[in-house]
Structures are given as C-alpha cells and as structure tokens.
N, C-alpha and C positions, 0 to 999 in steps of 0.2 A: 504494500500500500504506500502511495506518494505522501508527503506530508506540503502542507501550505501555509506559508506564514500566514500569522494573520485569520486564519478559519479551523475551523476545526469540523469532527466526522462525527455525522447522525447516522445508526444503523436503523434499521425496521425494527429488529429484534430489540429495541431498546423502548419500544412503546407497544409489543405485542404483548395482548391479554393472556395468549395459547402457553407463553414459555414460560418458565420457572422465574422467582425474582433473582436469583441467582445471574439471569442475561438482560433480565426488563431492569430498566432504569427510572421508572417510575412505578407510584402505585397499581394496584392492579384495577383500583376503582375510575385512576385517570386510562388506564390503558383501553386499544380497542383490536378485536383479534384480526390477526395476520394484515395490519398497516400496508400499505402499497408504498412504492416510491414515490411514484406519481403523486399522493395523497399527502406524503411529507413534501414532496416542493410545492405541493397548492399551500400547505400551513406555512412553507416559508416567504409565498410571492407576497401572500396578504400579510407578512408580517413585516413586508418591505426590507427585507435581509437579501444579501445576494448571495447565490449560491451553484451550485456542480454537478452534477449528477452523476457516479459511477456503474451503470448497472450490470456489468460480468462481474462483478466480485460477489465473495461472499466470506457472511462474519466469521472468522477464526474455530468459534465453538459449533457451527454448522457449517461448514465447509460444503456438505452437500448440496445447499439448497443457494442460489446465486440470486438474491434478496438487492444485491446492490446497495450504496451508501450513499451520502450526500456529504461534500465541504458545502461548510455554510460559514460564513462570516461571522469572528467574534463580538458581538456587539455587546452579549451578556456573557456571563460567568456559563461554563457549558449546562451547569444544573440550573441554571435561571431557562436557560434558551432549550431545555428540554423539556421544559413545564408549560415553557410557554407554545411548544408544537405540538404538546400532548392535549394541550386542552383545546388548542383548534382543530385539530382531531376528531374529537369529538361531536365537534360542532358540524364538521364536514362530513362526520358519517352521519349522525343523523338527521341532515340535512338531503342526505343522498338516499338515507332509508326512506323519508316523506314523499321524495320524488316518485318513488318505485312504485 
C-alpha cells in the first residue's frame, strides 16, 4: 500500500456491521453491513474532503475479499473523520432503503 502525505486510509471493513470489533473501527450501532466504496466516497464528496479511491486492494486481515480503500484528506484526527463517515453512512443507506 502507497502512503500520502497529508491523507490518510479509510477501509470498508472499518465501518462494517458483519465483522468483529476486533477490524470495525466504530461502534456497531454507528456501523452498517458490508459499506460499499462507492458509499464511502459519496460520505466523503458531501463532507467536502478530497479524496482517492483504490479498489484492487484489499484489507491485510481479509486478503480474500478486494473491498478497496480510500486516501482521504486529513482534515480531522482519523477517529474524528471516521465518525464522521460512519454516521453519513447511515444517512445514505437509509436514504437508499426509502428509495427502494
């Protein structure tokens, strides 16, 4: 994995409800299951943050499953800036549930 000054890396598994807290980096009440990539850069375009999208990678502790990452700009502390993607997350999914 490349590193970038300046921003730092958002995985899916850090806001999935499905994995253990052990890989989620939020609670499991902000979390929502199996986050999309796509879903984490709509949380970052509205949060006006600039950011990267890597999607052949995958996280070290799932190797198998190629989830992809996001650099995103350090604007906040990375546990401020993951709280604040987790709960627009939120919004965005069941936003997208109402739709359906």
């Amino acid at each position: 994995m490349r590193r970038r000054k300046g921003m730092c890396v958002l995985w899916p598994i850090y806001f999935d409800a499905n994995v253990s807290r052990k890989y989620r980096r939020v609670p499991k009440d902000m979390a929502v299951p199996s986050p999309s990539l796509e879903e984490i850069c709509l949380a970052l375009r509205r949060l006006g943050l600039k950011y990267e999208p890597v999607e052949s990678a995958a996280h070290p502790s799932r190797h198998w499953e190629k989830t992809g990452y996001v650099f995103v700009e350090k604007k906040w502390p990375k546990e401020q800036l993951i709280r604040h993607v987790a709960s627009l997350l939120k919004v965005i999914r069941s936003s997208r549930r109402g739709k359906a």
